[in-house]
N, C-alpha and C positions, 0 to 999 in steps of 0.2 A: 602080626607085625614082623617083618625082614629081617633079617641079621643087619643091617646096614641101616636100617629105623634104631634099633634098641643099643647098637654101638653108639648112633650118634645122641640117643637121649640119654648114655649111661656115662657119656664124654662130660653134655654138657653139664649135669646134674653133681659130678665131681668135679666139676671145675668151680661150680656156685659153694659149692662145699668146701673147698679148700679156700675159697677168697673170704666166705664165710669163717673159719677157721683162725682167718688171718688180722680178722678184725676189730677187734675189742676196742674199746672204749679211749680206751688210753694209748694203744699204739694202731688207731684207726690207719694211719699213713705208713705202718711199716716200720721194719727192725733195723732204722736209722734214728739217728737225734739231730737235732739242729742247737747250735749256739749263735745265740744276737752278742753282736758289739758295735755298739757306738762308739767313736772317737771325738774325742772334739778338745778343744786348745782350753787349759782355765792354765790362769795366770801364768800365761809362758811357756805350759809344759801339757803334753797329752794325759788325757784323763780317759778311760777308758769304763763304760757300763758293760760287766757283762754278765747275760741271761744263761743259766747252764738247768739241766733237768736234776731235779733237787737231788731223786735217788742214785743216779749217775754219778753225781757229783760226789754223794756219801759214801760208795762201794770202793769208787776208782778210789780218792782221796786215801780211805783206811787201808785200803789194799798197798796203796805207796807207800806211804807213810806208816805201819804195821802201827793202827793206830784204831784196837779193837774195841775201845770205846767209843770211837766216835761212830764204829759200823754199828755197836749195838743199840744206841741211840739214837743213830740217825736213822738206821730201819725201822724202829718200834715207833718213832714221830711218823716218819710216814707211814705207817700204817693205821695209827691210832691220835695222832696229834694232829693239832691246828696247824695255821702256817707262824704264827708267833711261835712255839716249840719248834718247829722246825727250823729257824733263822736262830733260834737261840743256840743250838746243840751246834751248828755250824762257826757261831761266835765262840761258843765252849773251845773250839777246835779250831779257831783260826789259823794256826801256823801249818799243821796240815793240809787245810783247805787252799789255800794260800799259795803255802809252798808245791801239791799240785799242780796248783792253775796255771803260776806264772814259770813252770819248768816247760811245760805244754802252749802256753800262749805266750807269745813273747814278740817287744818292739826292738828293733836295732834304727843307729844312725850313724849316716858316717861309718859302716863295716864294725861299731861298738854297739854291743848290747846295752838297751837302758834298764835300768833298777825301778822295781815295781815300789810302790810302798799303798797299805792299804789303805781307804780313805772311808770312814765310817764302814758304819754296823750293815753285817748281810741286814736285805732285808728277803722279801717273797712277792710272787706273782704266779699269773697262770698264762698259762700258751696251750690253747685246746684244751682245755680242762686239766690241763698236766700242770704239778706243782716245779716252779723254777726259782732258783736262787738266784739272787743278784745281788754282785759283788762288782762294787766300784774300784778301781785302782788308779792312781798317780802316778807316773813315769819321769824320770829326772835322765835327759838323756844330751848326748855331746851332739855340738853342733854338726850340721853336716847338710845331705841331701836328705829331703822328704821320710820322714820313716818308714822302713819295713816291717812290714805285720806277717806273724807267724804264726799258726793255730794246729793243734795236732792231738788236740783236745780229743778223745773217746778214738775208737773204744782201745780197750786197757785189754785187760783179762776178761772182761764182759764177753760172756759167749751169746747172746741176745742182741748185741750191736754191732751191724755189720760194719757201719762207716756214720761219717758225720760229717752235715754241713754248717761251715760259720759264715754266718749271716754278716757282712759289715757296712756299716754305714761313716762315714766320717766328717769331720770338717776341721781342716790342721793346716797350717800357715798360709791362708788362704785360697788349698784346695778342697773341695766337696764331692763325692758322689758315694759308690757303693761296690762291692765285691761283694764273690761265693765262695769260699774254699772248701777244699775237700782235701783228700789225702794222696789222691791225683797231682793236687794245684794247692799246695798249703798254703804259700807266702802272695803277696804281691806286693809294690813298691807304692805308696797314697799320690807319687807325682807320674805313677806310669797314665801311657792313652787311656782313655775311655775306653773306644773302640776295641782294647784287647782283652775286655774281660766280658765282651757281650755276649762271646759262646759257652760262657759258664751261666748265664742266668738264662739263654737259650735250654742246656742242658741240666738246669737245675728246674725249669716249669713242665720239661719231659716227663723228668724223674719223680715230681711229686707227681704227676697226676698217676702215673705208673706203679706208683708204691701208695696212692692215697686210695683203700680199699672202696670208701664210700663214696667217694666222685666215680670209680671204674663201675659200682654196682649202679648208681645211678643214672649214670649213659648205657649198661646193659639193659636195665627197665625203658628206656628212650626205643634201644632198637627193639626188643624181642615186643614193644607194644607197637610199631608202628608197621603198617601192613604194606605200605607201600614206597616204593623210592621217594615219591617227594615228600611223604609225612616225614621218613626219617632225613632229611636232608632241613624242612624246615624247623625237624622239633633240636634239631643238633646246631641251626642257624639262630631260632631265637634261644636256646641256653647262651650260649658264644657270647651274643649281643649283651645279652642281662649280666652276664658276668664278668665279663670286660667293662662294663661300666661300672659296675661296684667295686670289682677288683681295682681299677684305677684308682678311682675315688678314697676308698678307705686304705691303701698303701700311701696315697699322698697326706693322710691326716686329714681329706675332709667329713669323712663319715667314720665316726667311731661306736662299734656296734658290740658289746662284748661277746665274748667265747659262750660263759653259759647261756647266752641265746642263742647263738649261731647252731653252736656245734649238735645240738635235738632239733633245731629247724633241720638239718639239712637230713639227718638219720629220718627221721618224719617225712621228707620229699621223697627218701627211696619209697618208703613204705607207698605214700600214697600212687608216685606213676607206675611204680608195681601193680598194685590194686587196682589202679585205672582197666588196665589188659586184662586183669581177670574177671572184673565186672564186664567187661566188654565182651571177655568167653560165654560168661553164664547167660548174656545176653542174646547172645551167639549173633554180635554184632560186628563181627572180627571178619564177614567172610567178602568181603569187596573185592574182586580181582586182584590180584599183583599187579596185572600188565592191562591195556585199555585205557577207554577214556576215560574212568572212572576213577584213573590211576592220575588225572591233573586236578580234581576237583578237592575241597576239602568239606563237609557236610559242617555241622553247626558244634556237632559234638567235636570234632578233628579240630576249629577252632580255638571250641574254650581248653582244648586240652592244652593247645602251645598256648595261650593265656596261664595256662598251670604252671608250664612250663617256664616260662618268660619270669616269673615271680620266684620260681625256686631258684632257677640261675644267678639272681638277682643274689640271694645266699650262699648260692655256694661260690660266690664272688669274693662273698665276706671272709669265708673260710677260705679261698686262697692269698687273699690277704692278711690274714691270720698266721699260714702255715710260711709266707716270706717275712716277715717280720722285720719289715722295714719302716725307720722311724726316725727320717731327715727329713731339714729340708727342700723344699722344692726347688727342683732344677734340672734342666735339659736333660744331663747324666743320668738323672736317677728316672727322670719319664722317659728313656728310651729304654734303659735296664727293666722297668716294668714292663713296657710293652714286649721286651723281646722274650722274659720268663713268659709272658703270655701266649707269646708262637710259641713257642715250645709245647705250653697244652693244649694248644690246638693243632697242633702234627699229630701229638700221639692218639687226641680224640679223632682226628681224621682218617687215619692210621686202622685204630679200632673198629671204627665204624665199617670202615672199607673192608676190609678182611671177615668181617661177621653176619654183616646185613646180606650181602649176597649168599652164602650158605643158608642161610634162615630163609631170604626169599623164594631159592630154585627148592627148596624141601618143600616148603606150602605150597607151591607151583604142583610138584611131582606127586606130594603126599600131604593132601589138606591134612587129614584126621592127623598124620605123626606131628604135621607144624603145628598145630593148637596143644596139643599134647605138650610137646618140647616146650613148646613158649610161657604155656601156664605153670609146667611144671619149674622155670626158671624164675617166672613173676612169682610166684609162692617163695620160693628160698628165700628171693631178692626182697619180697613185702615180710618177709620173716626176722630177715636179718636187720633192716631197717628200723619194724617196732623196737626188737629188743635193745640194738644201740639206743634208741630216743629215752628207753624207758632208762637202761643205765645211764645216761646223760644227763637225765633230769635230775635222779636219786644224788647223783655226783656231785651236785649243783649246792 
């Protein structure tokens, strides 16, 4: 084998290994967090739900607040308690949690800050198998224009959290739709355009697919199994299709699919279009020209494969719906903000594909035996790292 063969199988072998690496169960999407807030009007005054990651919440919190019992309570629940202990030890701790939140998330009107007040008990949920606290607040605020939303929420001292997006959705004196913020773009005004916040949910469906390890593993099983230009064009056309319709679908509230199904279906899709390419090695059914006319056709197997494919797209729709966490409702505003988070994944998936499938294809072109090499030894990592997520997903469960 070449110096220029074993560079390029020892490139890509550490690159499966560090995405590998990167993936766990629980921070499958990467060393960001996201915060949901819904706004919406009760009796005259914003009310605000919001979603924060339980242990985030309890580290930052004690850390501000020099308030070490709630850190050692609140990490021994998450590690060894239900989600009832865990909303309890947060209640124990209200004023710290509390006091937190509303230093870091905050409404203004009329250029005057509004006063939080809390309104009932944390309670808990999950977002991707991750445990989330939910804490409702009340706002009593002066008349004025529309209110300004502020979020600056994570990270603190957390050396694990790079940045963080707040997810918002609203509906406040007769206006509705949705924002992103980040630390880039903390604030935004609930009466500003539509149109000025569509290059954040642009650059926020980039970002997750970018940072979501098991979608990036599951389009590398896509290209390193497909042998030829149009396979990989169609197997990256029908995922698109499947999951743009799901993704629509369950961000608008009509299909509501939970997390502990999702999140092993989709760890399970790696594994199996992984395995697909490797049954196809042992079969040594992998060797059809790159280039020719055998290069338009699709045989019966190349078929039911985008049928495979078609169906898992279908989930990992769910799961990018999942991972925006939007939960208003329906209106022009918020179905153009889905579709535009959804260019966003398909740049970066076009993107990818573009930059990889050509290197993979002139290698098997140049050097049959190194491209089956490279590509099985990639679909094994990628069917590796797959099982072990579904299995830890399920256990989680």
């Amino acid at each position: 084998m070449s110096q220029r063969i074993r560079r390029t199988l020892l490139t890509l072998c550490l690159t499966v290994a560090a995405l590998a690496g990167f993936g766990g169960p629980a921070q499958a999407h990467g060393f960001t967090s996201t915060v949901y807030a819904d706004v919406v009007e009760t009796d005259g005054r914003p009310r605000t739900t919001l979603e924060l990651e339980y242990d985030l919440l309890v580290v930052s919190a004690a850390d501000a607040e020099d308030d070490d019992a709630l850190f050692r309570e609140g990490t021994a629940a998450f590690e060894n308690g239900d989600d009832r202990s865990r909303a309890r030890v947060l209640d124990d701790h209200a004023k710290a949690a509390v006091g937190y939140v509303t230093r870091r998330f905050s409404l203004t009107s009329g250029g005057r800050p509004c006063t939080a007040h809390r309104a009932g008990d944390v309670t808990m949920t999950r977002r991707e198998g991750v445990p989330y606290a939910v804490l409702v607040l009340d706002w009593t605020c002066a008349d004025g224009d529309g209110p300004t939303l502020r979020s600056t929420l994570f990270p603190d001292r957390e050396q694990y959290v790079k940045d963080t997006k707040t997810i918002v959705t609203y509906a406040v004196d007769g206006l509705s739709g949705s924002a992103a913020l980040d630390a880039a773009h903390p604030s935004f005004s609930l009466d500003q355009a539509w149109y000025e916040r569509f290059a954040e949910f642009f650059r926020l469906g980039a970002e997750h697919l970018l940072t979501g390890v098991d979608h990036i593993l599951f389009l590398l099983a896509l290209i390193v199994g497909s042998r030829t230009p149009r396979e990989v064009v169609l197997a990256a056309t029908s995922f698109t299709l499947a999951h743009s319709v799901t993704f629509l679908l369950a961000a608008l509230g009509l299909v509501d699919v939970p997390a502990d199904v999702v999140e092993p279906v989709i760890a399970a899709s790696i594994a199996v279009v992984a395995g697909w390419h490797l049954w196809r090695l042992a079969r040594r059914d992998d060797r059809r020209p790159t280039f020719g006319r055998g290069h338009f056709r699709l045989d019966r197997a190349g078929w039911t494969r985008l049928a495979v494919v078609f169906c898992f797209g279908l989930v990992h729709g769910l799961g990018f719906a999942g991972a925006l966490g939007i939960d208003a409702a329906w209106s022009w505003t918020l179905l153009w903000s889905l579709a535009v988070f959804n260019l966003g994944i398909e740049a970066v998936q076009l993107a990818l594909i573009g930059l990889s499938f050509p290197a993979l294809a002139m290698l098997r072109h140049r050097a049959p035996r190194a491209g089956r090499l490279v590509t099985g030894l990639a679909a094994a990592g990628v069917a590796v790292m797959g099982l072990i997520w579904c299995v830890q997903r399920i256990t989680e469960t």
